[in-house]
C-alpha positions as CSV (number, residue, x, y, z in Angstrom):
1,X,-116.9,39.5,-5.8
2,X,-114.9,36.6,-7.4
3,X,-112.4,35.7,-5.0
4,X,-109.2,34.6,-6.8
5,X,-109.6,31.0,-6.0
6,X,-112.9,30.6,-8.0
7,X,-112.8,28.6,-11.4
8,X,-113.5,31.4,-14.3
9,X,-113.4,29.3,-17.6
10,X,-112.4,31.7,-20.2
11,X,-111.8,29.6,-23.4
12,X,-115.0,27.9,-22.6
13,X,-116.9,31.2,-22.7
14,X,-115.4,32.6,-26.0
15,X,-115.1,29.1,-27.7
16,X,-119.0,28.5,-27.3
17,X,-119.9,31.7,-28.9
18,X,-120.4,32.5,-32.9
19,X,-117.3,34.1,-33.8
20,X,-118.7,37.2,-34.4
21,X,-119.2,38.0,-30.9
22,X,-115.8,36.9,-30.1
23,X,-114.5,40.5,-29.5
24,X,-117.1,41.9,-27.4
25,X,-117.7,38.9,-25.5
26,X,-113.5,38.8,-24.7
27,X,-114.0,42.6,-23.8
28,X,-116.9,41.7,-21.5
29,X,-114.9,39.2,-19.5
30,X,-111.5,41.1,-19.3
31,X,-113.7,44.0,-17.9
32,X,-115.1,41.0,-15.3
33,X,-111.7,39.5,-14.2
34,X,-110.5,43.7,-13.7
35,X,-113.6,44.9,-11.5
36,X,-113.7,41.1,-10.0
37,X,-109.9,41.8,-8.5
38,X,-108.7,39.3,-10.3
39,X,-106.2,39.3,-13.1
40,X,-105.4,37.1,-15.6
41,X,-101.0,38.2,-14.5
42,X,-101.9,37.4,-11.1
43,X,-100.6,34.3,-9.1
44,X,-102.1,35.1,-5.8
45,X,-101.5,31.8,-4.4
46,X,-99.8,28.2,-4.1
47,X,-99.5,26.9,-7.5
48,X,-101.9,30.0,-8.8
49,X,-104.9,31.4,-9.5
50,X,-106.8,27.9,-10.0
51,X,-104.0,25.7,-7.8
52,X,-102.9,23.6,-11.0
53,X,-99.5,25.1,-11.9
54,X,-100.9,26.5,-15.2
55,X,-100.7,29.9,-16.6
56,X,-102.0,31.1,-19.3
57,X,-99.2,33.4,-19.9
58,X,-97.5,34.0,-23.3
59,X,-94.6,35.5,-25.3
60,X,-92.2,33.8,-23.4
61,X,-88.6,33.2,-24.0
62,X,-87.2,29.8,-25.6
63,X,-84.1,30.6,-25.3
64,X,-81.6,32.0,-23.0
65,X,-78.6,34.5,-23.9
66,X,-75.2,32.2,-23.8
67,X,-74.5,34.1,-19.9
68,X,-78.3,33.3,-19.0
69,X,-81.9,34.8,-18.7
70,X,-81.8,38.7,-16.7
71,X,-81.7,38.4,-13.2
72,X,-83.9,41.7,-12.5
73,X,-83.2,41.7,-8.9
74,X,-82.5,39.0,-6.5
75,X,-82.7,39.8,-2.0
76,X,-81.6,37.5,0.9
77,X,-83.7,35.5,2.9
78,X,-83.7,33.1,6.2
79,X,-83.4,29.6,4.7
80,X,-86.5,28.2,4.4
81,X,-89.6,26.6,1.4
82,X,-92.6,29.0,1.4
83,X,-92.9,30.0,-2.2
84,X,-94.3,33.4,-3.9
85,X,-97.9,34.8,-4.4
86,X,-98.1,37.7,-6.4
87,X,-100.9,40.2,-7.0
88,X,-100.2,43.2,-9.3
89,X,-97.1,45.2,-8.5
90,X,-96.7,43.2,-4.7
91,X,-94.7,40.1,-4.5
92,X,-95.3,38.4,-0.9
93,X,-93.5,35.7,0.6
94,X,-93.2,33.8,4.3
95,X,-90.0,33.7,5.9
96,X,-88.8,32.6,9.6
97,X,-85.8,33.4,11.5
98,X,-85.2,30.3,13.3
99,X,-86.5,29.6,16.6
100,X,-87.4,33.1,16.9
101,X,-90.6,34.6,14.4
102,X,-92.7,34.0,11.5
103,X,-92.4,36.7,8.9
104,X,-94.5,37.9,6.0
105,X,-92.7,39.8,3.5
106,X,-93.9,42.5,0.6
107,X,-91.6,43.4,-2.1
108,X,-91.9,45.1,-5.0
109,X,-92.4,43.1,-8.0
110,X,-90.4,45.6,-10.3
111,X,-87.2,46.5,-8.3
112,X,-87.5,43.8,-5.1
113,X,-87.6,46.5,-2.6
114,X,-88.9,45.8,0.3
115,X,-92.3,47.6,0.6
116,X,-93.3,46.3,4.3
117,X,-93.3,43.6,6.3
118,X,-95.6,41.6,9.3
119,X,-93.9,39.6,12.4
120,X,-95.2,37.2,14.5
121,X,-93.1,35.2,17.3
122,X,-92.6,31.3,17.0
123,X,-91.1,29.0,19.1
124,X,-89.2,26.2,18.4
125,X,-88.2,24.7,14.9
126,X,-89.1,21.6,12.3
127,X,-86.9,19.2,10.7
128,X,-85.4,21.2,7.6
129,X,-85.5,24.4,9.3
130,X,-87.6,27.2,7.7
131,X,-90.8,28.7,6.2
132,X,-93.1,25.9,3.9
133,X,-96.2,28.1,3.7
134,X,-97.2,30.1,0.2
135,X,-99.0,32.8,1.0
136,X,-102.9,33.4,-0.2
137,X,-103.4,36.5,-0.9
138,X,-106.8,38.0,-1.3
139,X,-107.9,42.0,-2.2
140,X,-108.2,43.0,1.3
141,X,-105.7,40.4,3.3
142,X,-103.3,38.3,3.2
143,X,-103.2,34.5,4.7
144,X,-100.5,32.4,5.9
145,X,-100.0,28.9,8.2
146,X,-96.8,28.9,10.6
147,X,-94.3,25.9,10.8
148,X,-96.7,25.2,14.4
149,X,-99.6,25.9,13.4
150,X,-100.1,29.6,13.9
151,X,-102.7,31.0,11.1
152,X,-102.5,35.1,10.4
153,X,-104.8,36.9,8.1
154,X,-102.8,40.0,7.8
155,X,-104.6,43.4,6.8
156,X,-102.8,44.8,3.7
157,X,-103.4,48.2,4.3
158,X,-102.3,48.5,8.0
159,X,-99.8,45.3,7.5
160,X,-100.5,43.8,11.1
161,X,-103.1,40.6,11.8
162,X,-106.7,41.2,12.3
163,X,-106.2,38.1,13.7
164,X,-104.3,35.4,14.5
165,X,-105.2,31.7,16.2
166,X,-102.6,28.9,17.1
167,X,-104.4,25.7,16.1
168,X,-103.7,24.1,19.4
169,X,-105.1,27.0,21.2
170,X,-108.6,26.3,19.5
171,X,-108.0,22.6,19.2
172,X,-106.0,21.4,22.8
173,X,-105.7,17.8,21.4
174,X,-104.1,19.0,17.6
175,X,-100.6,17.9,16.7
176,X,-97.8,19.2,14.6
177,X,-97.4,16.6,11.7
178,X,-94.2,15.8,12.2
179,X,-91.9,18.2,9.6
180,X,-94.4,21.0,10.7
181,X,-97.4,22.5,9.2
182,X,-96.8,22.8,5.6
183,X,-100.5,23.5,4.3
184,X,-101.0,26.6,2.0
185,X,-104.2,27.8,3.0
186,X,-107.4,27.6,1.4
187,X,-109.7,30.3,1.2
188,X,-112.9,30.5,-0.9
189,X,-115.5,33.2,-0.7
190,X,-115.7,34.2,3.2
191,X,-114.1,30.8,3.9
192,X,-110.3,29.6,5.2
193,X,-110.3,26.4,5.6
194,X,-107.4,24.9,8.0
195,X,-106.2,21.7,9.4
196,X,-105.9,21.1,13.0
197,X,-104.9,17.0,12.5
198,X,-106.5,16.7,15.9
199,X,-108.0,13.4,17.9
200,X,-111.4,15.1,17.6
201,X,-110.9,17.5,14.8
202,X,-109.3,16.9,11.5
203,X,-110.1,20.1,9.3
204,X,-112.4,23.4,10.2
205,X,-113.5,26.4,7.9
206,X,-113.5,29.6,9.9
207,X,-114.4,32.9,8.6
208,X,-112.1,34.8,6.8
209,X,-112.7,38.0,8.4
210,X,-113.1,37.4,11.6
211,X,-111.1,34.0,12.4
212,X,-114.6,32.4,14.0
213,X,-114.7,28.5,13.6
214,X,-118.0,28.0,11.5
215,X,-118.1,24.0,11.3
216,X,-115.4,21.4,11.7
217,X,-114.8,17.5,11.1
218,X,-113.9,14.6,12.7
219,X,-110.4,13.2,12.8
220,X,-108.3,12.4,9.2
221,X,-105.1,11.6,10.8
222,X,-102.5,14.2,9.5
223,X,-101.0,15.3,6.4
224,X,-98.4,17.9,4.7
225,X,-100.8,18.0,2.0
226,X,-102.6,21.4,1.3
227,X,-106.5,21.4,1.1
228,X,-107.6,22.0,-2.9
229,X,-110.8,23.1,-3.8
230,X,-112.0,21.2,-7.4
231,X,-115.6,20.8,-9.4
232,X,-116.9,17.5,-9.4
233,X,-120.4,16.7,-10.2
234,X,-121.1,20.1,-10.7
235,X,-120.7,21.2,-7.0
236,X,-117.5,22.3,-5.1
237,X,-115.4,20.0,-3.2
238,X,-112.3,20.4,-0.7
239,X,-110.1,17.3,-1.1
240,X,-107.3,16.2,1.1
241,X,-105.3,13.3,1.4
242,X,-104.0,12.1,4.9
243,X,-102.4,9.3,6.4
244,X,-103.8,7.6,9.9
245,X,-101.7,4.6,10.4
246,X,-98.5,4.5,8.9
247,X,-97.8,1.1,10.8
248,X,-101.1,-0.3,9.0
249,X,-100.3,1.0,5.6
250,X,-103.9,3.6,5.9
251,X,-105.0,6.8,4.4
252,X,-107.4,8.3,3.5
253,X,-108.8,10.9,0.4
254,X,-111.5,12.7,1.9
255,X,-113.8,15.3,0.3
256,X,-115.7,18.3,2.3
257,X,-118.8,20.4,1.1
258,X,-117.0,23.9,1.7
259,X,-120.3,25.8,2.9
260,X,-120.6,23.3,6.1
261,X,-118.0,20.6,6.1
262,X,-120.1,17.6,5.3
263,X,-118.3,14.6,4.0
264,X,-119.3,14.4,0.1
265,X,-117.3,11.2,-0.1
266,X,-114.0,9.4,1.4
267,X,-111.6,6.4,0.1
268,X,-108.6,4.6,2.2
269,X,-107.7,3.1,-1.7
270,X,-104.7,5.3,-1.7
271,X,-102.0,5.7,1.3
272,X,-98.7,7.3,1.4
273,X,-96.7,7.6,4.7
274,X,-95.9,11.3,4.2
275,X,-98.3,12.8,2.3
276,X,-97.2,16.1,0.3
277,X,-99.0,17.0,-3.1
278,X,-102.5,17.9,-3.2
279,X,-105.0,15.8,-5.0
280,X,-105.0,16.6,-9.2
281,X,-108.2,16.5,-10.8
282,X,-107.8,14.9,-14.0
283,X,-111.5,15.1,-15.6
284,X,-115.3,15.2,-14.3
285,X,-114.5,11.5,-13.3
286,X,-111.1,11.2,-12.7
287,X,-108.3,12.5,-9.5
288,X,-104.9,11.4,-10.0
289,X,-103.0,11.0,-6.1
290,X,-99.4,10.9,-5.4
291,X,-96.6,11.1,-3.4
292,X,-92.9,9.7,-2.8
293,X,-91.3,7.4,-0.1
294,X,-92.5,4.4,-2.3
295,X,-95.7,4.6,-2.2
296,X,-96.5,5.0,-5.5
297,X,-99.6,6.9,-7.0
298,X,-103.4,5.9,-8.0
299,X,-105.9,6.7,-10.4
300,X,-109.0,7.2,-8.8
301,X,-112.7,7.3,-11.0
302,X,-115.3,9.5,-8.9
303,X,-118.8,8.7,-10.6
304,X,-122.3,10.9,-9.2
305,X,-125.3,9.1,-8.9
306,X,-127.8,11.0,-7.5
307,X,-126.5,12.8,-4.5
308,X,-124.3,9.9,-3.8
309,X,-120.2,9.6,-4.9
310,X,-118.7,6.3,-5.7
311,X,-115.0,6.4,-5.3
312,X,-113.1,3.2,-7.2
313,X,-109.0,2.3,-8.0
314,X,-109.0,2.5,-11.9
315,X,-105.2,1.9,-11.6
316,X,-102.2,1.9,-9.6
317,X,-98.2,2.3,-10.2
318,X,-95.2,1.9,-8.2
319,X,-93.7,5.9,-9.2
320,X,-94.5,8.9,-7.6
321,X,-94.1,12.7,-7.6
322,X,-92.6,13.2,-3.6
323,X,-93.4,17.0,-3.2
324,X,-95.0,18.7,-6.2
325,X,-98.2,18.1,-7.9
326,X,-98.2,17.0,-11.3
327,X,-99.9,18.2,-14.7
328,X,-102.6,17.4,-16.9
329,X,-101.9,18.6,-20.4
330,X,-103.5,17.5,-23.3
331,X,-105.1,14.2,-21.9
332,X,-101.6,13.2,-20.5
333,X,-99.5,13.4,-16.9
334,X,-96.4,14.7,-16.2
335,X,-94.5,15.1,-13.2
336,X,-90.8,14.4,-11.5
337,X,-90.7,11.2,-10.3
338,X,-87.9,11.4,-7.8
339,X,-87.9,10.8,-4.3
340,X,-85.5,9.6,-1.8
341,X,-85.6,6.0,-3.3
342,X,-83.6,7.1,-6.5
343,X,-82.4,9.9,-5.8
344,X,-79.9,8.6,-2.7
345,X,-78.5,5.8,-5.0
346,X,-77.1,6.6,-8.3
347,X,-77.6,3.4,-9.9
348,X,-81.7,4.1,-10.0
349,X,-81.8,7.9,-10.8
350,X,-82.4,7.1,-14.6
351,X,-85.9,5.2,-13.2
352,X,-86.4,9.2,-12.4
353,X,-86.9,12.4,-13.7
354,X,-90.1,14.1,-16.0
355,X,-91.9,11.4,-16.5
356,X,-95.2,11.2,-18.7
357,X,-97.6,9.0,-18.7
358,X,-101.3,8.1,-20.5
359,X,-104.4,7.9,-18.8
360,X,-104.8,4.2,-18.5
361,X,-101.2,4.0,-16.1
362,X,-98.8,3.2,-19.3
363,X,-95.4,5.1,-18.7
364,X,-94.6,6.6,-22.4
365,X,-91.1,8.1,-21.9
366,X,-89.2,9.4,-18.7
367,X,-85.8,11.6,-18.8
368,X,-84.0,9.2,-16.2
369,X,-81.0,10.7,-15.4
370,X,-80.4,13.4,-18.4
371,X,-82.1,15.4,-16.7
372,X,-83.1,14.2,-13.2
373,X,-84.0,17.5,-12.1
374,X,-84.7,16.3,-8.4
375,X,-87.7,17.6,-6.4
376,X,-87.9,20.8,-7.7
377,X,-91.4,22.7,-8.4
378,X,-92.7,23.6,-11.9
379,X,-94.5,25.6,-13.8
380,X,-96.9,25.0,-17.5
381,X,-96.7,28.0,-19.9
382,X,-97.1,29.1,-22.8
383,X,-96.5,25.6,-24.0
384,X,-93.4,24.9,-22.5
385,X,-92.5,23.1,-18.8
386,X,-90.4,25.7,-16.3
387,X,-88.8,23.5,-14.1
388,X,-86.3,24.3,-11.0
389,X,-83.9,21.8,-10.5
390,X,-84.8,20.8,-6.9
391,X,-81.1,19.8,-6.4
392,X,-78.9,22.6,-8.2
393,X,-81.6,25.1,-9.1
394,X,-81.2,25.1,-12.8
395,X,-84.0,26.6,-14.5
396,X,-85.0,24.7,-17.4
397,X,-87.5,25.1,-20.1
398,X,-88.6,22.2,-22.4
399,X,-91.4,21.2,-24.6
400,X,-93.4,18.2,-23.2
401,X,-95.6,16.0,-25.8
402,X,-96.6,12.0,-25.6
403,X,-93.9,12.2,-27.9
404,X,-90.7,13.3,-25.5
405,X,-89.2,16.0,-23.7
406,X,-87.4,19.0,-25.9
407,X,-84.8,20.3,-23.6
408,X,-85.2,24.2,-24.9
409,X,-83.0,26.5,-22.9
410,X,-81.2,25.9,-19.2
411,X,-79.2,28.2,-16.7
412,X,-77.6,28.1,-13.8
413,X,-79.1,31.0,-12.4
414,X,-78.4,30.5,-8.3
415,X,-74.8,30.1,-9.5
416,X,-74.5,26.7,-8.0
417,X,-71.5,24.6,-7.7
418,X,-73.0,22.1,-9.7
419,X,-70.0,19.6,-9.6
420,X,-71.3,18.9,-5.7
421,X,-73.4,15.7,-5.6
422,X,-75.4,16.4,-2.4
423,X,-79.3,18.0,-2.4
424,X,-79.2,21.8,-2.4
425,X,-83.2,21.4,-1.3
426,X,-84.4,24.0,-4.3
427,X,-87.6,22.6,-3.5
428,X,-89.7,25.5,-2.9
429,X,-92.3,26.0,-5.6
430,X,-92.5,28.6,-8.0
431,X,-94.6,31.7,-9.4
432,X,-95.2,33.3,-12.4
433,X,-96.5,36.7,-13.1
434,X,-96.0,39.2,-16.1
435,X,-93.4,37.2,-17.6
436,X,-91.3,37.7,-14.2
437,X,-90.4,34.0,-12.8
438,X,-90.0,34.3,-8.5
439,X,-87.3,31.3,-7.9
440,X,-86.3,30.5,-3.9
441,X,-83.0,28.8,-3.3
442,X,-83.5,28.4,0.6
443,X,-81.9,31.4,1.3
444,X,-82.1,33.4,-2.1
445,X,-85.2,34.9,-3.8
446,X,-84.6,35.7,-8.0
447,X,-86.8,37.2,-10.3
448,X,-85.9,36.2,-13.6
449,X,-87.1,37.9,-16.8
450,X,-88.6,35.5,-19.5
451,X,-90.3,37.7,-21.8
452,X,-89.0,38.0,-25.2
């Protein structure tokens, strides 16, 4: 079974065979992906089905009606982050009433009614109150981490846990990073993989079924960074970036074997003080890391020799993406580049906004200020950026090139008094899923019809 995690390179099949296979070979793999569990529609976890952001969905709208894109149905919610997973007609989210529970929430994709929902007390509460987890949803269960640490794998026919473990239950000398445990977990084959950010231990992979540690590491520091699972040197590797010393200006990107938790390789050449967007693979020898708070982002070159890594700084620069991960498209990155640095004082917000650059660290146009588009999360599709304004919540769609950004269609769609200066915190990333776009506004879930 192909878990929905797994890499399944489509175009490189069918564009590596004589045309006239083309059709039965495309058949062939459709009938894979269906009996695999995994659809092609599906965006069963944080940043979907391969964790880049990217869908490969089309016949979407490029432009809006002059009141706005269809709202198909829009529900309350606590305020909160965690973002959407979806998986054929189920739409599941994490929500938390404050100081009180954890809560993971089934809706209906095509009307947003509720279709059940799993509870879990939680004590206490993080700075910026609410849920941060996206759920991970797999054929059988569902997975999610609580603001403390608290990780469920929730049965999806009976909707309660087949089990449940507080990190610092299994792992006394673990501590919550210090806006809560915001990882989205990981889970590959029979493997979850978590992060305790203990003295001792620094990440573990347990056994998806039954919640039994099978190996752990040594200490990382911490992070609010989720695990990502890429293919370098033709083998898997989970990479995380963490910070030890904040006082000493260290970090660390660290890479695990998943089957037993060996270190493949580790670097302290990139540090941020808050760590927040997983690690972007940019080609077979190149990972692209970020972040905000000032501390820039790096290009890293990974090159195999033998069974050994070497890990080098190709190039550095002073902008960064604070929360979301950026994208690679067409041998170019994109990615917001606001953070609390220019986006608290007005005179530097046009050093912001979508920013692309090349792959040797040359900056080849930004938006600045027109749009800034604050921290909001994003989507690639169908050739066009889908952007939520992290401040207001405007959904915007452009065209992004080496040449500029093509503003194609916006809408208020939260309905926000956009005349206010201060950070709404739209920050929560979004999914996509047969042309139905999940948007959360703290305390406000949309689905939003882009197809033509």
């Amino acid at each position: 079974m192909t878990e929905a995690g797994d890499r399944i390179d489509i175009a490189g099949i069918l564009t590596s065979l004589p045309t006239i296979f083309m059709k039965a070979t495309t058949q062939l793999v459709l009938l894979f992906i269906a009996t695999s569990g995994l659809l092609q529609a599906d965006w069963p976890q944080f940043q979907g089905t391969q964790r880049t952001g990217i869908s490969s969905e089309t016949g979407l709208l490029r432009s809006f009606p002059a009141d706005g894109p269809r709202i198909l149905w829009e529900t309350d919610l606590e305020k909160g982050f965690g973002g959407c997973a979806v998986v054929g007609d189920e739409v599941f989210v994490v929500d938390r009433v404050m100081k009180e529970k954890d809560i993971l929430l089934c809706f209906d994709a095509t009307n947003g009614k509720e279709k059940w929902r799993y509870e879990s007390p939680s004590e206490g509460e993080p700075s910026f109150p609410g849920s941060r987890s996206v759920p991970t949803v797999r054929e059988d269960a569902v997975y999610f981490i609580g603001s403390f640490g608290e990780v469920h794998c929730v049965d999806r026919q009976t909707h309660t846990a087949r089990w449940k473990i507080k990190m610092a239950d299994r792992y006394p000398e673990s501590k919550t990073p210090r806006w809560g445990y915001a990882q989205c977990a990981l889970v590959t084959g029979d493997l979850v993989f978590v992060t305790p950010f203990g003295s001792k231990v620094g990440i573990a992979g347990w056994d998806r079924k039954s919640g039994k540690e099978l190996w752990r590491s040594g200490p990382i520091g911490d992070s609010h960074a989720s695990p990502t699972l890429l293919e370098i040197g033709g083998e898997q590797h989970i990479v995380l970036i963490s910070v030890i010393n904040q006082g000493e200006r260290k970090g660390l990107v660290t890479s695990y074997r998943p089957r037993d938790g060996k270190v493949l390789w580790q670097t302290d050449h990139y540090y941020n003080k808050i760590p927040i967007p997983i690690v972007t693979k940019v080609s077979e020898e190149l990972l692209f890391v970020t972040g905000g708070y000032d501390c820039g982002s790096k290009m890293l070159s990974i090159v195999k020799n033998g069974e050994l890594y070497k890990v080098s700084e190709k190039w550095g620069i002073k902008k960064g993406s604070q929360i979301h991960p950026p994208f690679v498209i067409d041998n170019h990155l994109y990615f917001l580049a606001n953070e609390n640095s220019n986006h608290r004082v007005a005179a530097r917000r046009a050093t912001g906004g979508l920013s692309c650059w090349d792959l040797e660290g040359k900056e080849l146009w930004r938006t600045g200020d027109k749009p800034f588009m604050g921290r909001g999360g994003s989507i690639y599709a169908d050739g066009m950026l889908i952007i939520q304004d992290g401040e207001k919540g405007v959904l915007r769609l452009g065209e992004a090139s080496p040449g500029g950004f093509k503003l194609l269609a916006e809408a208020n769609v939260f309905g926000s008094d956009l005349s206010k200066k201060f950070d709404l915190k739209f920050w929560s990333p979004m999914a996509l899923s047969e042309g139905r776009l999940y948007m959360r506004g703290q305390n406000r879930l949309l689905c939003v019809d882009l197809k033509k």
